[in-house]
C-alpha positions as CSV (number, residue, x, y, z in Angstrom):
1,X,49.0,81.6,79.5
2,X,50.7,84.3,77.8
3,X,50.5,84.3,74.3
4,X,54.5,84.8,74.0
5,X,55.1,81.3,75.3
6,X,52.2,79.8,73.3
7,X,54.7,78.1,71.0
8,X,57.0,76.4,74.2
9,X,53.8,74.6,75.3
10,X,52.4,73.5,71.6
11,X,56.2,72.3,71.3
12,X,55.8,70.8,74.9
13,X,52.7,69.1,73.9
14,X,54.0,67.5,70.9
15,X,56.8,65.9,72.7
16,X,54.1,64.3,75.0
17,X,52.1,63.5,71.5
18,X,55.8,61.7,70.4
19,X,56.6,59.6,73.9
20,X,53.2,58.3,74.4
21,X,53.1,57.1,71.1
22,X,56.6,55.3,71.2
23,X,55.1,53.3,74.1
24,X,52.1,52.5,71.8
25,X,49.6,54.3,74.4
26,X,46.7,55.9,73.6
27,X,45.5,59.3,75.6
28,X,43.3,57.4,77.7
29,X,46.2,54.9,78.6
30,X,48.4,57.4,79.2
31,X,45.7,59.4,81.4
32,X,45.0,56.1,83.4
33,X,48.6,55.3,83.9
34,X,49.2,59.1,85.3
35,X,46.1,59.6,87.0
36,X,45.1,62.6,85.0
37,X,41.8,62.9,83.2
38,X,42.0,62.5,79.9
39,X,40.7,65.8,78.5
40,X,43.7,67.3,80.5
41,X,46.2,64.9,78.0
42,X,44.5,66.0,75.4
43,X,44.8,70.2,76.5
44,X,48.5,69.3,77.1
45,X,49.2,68.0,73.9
46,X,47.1,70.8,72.3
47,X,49.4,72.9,73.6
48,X,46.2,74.7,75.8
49,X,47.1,74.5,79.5
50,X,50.5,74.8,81.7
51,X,51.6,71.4,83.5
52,X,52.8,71.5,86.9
53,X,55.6,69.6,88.4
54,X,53.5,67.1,89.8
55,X,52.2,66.1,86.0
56,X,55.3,66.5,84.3
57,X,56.9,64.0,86.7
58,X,54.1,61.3,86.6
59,X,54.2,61.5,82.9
60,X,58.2,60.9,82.6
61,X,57.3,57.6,85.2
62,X,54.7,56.7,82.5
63,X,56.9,57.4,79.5
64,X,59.9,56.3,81.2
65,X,61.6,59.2,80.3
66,X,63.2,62.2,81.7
67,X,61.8,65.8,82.0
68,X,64.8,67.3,80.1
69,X,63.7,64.9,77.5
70,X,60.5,66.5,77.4
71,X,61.4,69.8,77.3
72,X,64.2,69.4,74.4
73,X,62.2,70.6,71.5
74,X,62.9,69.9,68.1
């Protein structure tokens, strides 16, 4: 990951952080419901690792959301 774009994936990763809690699930909920491991939640919302599409979209079906949802940052 470059370090210029650190701060779009922390911001990334704390919109995931903000959806799955408005459902009320917890990382390994989310993981389960996804099919991602959990330790690959967690380096999301840390802000540590890229997503692909494939992710992004499963998470959106989970969070019953959109992806431009998760890419507005506040």
């Amino acid at each position: 990951m470059k370090q210029e774009y650190r701060e779009l994936y922390e911001k990334f990763g704390l919109n995931v952080v903000f959806y799955r809690k408005k459902k009320k699930l917890t990382q390994l909920q989310l993981a389960e419901l996804a099919d991602i491991d959990r330790s690959h939640i967690s380096a999301i919302e840390l802000g540590k690792v890229g997503v692909s599409f494939d992710v992004i979209f499963r998470l959106c079906e989970v969070l019953e959301i959109t992806p431009k949802e998760l890419f507005d940052f506040r």
